[in-house]
N, C-alpha and C positions, 0 to 999 in steps of 0.2 A: 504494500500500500504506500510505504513511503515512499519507495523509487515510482512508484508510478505520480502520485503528487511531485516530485524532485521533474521528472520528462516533462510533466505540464507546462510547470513554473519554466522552466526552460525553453520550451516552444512559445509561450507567452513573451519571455522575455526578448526571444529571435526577432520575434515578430515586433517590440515594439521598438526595436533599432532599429528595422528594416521601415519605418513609417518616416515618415519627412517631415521635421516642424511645422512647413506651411500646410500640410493638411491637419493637421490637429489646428492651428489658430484657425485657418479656414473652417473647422468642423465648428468650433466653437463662436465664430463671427456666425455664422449660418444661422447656430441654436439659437444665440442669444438675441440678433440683429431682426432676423427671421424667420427662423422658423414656431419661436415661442410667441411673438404676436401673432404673427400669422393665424396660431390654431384658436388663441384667445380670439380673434377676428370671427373666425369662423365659425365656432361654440357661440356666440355672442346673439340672441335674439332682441333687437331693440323693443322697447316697450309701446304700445297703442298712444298714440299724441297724448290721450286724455290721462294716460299714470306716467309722462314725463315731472319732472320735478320743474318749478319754475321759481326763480332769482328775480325781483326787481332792482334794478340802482342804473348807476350810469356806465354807458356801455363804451366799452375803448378795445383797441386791436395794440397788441405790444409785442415786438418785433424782436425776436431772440436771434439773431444774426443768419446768414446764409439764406434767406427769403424766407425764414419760417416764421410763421404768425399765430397770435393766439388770442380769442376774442377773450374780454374779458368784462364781468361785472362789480363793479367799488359802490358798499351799500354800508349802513352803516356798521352789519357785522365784518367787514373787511374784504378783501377781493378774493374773488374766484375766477382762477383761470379755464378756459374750455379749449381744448384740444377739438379740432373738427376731423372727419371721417377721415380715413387712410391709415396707412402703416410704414413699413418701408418701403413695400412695392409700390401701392397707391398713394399715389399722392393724396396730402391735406387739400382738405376742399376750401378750408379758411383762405387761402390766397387768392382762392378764387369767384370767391363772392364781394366782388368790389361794389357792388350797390350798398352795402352795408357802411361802405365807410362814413357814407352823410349822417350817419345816426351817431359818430362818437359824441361823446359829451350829452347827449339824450340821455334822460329817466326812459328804459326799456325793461322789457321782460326778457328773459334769457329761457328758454325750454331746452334743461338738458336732464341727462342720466348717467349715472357714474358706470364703467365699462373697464373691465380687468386687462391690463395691458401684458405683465408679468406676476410670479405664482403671488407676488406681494406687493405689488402696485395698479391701483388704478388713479384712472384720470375720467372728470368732469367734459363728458363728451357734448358738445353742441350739438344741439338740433334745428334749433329754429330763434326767430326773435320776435314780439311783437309792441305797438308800440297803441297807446291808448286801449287793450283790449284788440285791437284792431292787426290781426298777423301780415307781418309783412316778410318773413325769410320761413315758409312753409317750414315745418321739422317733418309732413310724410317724403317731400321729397329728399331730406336725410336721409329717412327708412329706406329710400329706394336706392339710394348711393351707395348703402352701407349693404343692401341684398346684392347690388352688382358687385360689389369689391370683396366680399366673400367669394363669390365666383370666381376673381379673377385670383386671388389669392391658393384657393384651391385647385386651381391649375399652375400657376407659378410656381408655389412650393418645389414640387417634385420636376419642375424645369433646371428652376434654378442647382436645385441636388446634381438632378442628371447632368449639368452646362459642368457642373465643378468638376464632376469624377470625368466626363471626357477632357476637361482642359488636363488635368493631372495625369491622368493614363497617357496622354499625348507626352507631355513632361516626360513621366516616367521614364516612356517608352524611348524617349528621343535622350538622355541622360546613361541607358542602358547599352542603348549605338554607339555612344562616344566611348561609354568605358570598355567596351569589346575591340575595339581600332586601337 
């Protein structure tokens, strides 16, 4: 029993010299970048407009560098930031609702719901906005961005896997020619 535990440990260990740093960082950029939102993404049922939660105060967009935006409400419990639909594959929808911007500094309503990003964090997801009672950034058409980008995500995942292991087999393969020469 021991010497057969003793071969294990040894074929295990063969094998994890014979792996390449860049595939392990790459395995672990993948889990952590993409493939763990992704499946929170996908598990993710948004809620009927009517059991969204809703924030009034005043409504402002705050720019965390590299074009990424984030709507946000300051009331007097203090601000709440909203992350809008997307992940790493799909893009945040926040950039791209510029009709919004004429409401900064407005008294608004925010319609959002909190949505699990990783196994210990979520974020305050926007949905919609309205102003007087009166809607003006729909939160179904949210619903419906957020059913298409589970789609797209659910295909992508297992792209992006497959795109990594043919670039690295090519690697391999082509690393394996030179040391044969």
């Amino acid at each position: 029993m021991k010497d057969m535990n003793n071969t294990i440990a040894k074929k295990i260990l063969s094998t994890m010299r014979r792996i390449h740093p860049a595939h392990i960082i790459f395995a672990l950029t993948y889990l952590s970048f993409f493939l763990t939102p992704g499946i929170y993404l996908i598990k993710y049922t948004p809620p009927e407009t009517k059991n969204l939660q809703k924030t009034t105060g005043t409504f402002g967009i705050d720019y965390k560098g590299r074009g990424i935006s984030y709507y946000s409400i300051t009331n007097s419990e203090g601000k709440i930031h909203f992350r809008c639909n997307g992940s790493y594959i799909v893009t945040s929808t926040c950039e791209t609702r510029h009709r919004l911007k004429k409401y900064i500094g407005k008294t608004v309503t925010a319609h959002w719901d909190k949505r699990k990003v990783y196994p210990f964090v979520t974020q305050s997801h926007f949905f919609g906005l309205s102003l007087n009672k009166k809607i003006i950034d729909n939160p179904r058409e949210e619903i419906t961005r957020i059913q298409s980008s589970k789609k797209i995500e659910f295909v992508m995942l297992p792209l992006l896997l497959l795109l990594y292991i043919a670039i690295f087999t090519h690697i391999r393969n082509k690393q394996r020619t030179k040391q044969c020469h």
